[in-house]
C-alpha positions as CSV (number, residue, x, y, z in Angstrom):
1,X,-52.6,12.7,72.8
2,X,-49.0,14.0,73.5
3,X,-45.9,11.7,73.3
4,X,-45.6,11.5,76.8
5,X,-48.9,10.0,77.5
6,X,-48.6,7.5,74.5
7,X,-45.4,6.6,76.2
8,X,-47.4,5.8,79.5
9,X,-50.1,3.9,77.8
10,X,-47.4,2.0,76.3
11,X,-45.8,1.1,79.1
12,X,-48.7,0.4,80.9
13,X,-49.8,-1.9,78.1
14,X,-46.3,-4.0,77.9
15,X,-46.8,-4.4,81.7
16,X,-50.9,-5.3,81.5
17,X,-49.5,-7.9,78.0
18,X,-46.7,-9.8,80.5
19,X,-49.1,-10.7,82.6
20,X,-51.7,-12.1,80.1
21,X,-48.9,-13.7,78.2
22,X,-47.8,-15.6,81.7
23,X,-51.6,-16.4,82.0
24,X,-51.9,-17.5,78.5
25,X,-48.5,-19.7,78.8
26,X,-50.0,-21.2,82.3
27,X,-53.6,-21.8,81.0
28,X,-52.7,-23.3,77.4
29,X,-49.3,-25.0,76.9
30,X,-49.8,-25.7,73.4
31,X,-49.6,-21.9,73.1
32,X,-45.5,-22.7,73.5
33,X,-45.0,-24.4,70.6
34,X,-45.4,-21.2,68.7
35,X,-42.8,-19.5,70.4
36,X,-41.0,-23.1,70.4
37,X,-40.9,-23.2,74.4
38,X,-41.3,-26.5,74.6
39,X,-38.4,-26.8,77.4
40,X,-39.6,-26.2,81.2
41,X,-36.8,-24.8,81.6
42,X,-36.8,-22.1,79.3
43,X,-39.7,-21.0,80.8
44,X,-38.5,-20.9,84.6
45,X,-35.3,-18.8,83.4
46,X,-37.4,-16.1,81.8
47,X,-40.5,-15.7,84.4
48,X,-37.7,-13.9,87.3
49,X,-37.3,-11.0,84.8
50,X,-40.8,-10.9,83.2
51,X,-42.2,-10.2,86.7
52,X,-39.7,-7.3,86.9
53,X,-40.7,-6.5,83.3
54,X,-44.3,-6.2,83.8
55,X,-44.4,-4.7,87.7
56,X,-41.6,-2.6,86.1
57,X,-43.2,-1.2,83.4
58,X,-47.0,-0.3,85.3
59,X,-45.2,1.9,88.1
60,X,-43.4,3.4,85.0
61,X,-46.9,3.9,83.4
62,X,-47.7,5.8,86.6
63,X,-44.2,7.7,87.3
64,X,-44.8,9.1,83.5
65,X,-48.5,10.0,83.8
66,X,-47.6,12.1,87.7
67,X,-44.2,13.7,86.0
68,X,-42.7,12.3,88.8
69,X,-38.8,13.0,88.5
70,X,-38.1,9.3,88.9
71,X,-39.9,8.4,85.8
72,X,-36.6,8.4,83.5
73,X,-34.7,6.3,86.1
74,X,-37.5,3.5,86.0
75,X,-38.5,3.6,82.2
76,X,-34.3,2.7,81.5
77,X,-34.6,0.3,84.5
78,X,-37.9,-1.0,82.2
79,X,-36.1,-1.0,79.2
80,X,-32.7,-3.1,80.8
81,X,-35.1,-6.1,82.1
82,X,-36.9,-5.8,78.0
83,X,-33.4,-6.2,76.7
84,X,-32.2,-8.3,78.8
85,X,-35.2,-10.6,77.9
86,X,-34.3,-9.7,74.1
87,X,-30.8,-11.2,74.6
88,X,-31.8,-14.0,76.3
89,X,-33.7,-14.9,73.1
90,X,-30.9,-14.0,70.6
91,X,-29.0,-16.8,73.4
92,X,-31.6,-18.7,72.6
93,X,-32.4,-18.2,68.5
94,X,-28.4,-18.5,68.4
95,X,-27.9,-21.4,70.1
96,X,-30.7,-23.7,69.2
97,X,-32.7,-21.6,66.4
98,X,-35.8,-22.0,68.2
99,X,-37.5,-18.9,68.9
100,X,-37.9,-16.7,66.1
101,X,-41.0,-15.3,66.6
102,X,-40.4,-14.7,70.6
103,X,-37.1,-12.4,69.1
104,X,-39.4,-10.7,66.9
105,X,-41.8,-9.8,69.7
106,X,-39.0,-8.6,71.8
107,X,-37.4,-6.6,69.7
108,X,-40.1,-5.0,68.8
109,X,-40.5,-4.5,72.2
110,X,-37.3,-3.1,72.9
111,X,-37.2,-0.7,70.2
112,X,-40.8,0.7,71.4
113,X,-39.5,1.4,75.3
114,X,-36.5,2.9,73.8
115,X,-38.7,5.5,72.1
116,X,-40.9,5.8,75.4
117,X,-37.4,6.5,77.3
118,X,-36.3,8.8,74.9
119,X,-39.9,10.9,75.2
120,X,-39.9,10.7,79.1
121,X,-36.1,11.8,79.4
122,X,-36.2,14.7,76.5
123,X,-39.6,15.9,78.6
124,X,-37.5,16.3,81.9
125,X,-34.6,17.6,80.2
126,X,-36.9,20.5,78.9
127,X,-38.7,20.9,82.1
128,X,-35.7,21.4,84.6
């Protein structure tokens, strides 16, 4: 599998995972207390940019797998509304020291569509 197609599938998988995380939140609350989200409104602040996230990141799943020349433009626009999502939990770690394993997750996260923007950019570099 080239690097440009794990970078799809990755995408496509961060955007498939917001929406079962969402589900998972809406169908068993008690799932919160991991991620110490105990506060509604915690939760209403971060759905407006997890919908971008996770629409975000399938059309980016499909721009990379068609080549399209828009794909590098909407993989950084995917990995803005992941690191905006990031520093909202460092607000949140910092501020209250809840949340640890949410910054963990989206970190991680970050990092990973940092590597998927740096695939899909270097591939149209080289193919222009």
């Amino acid at each position: 599998m080239t690097a440009r197609r794990l970078a799809a599938a990755y995408l496509a998988a961060q955007g498939v995972a917001v929406g079962l995380w969402w589900a998972l939140l809406a169908l068993r609350p008690d799932v919160r207390a991991l991620f110490e989200l105990g506060d509604p409104a915690l939760l209403d602040a971060y759905l407006p940019p997890d919908v971008v996230l996770g629409l975000a990141s399938l059309a980016a799943a499909r721009l990379v797998t068609t080549a399209h020349p828009a794909a590098p433009v909407l993989t950084g626009l995917v990995l803005g509304a992941v690191g905006y999502g990031t520093a909202m939990t460092v607000g949140q770690v910092l501020g209250g020291g809840q949340g640890w394993l949410g910054l963990l997750a989206m970190a991680a996260a970050t990092a990973a569509t940092a590597v998927c923007l740096r695939v899909v950019a270097r591939r149209e570099v080289e193919t222009t």
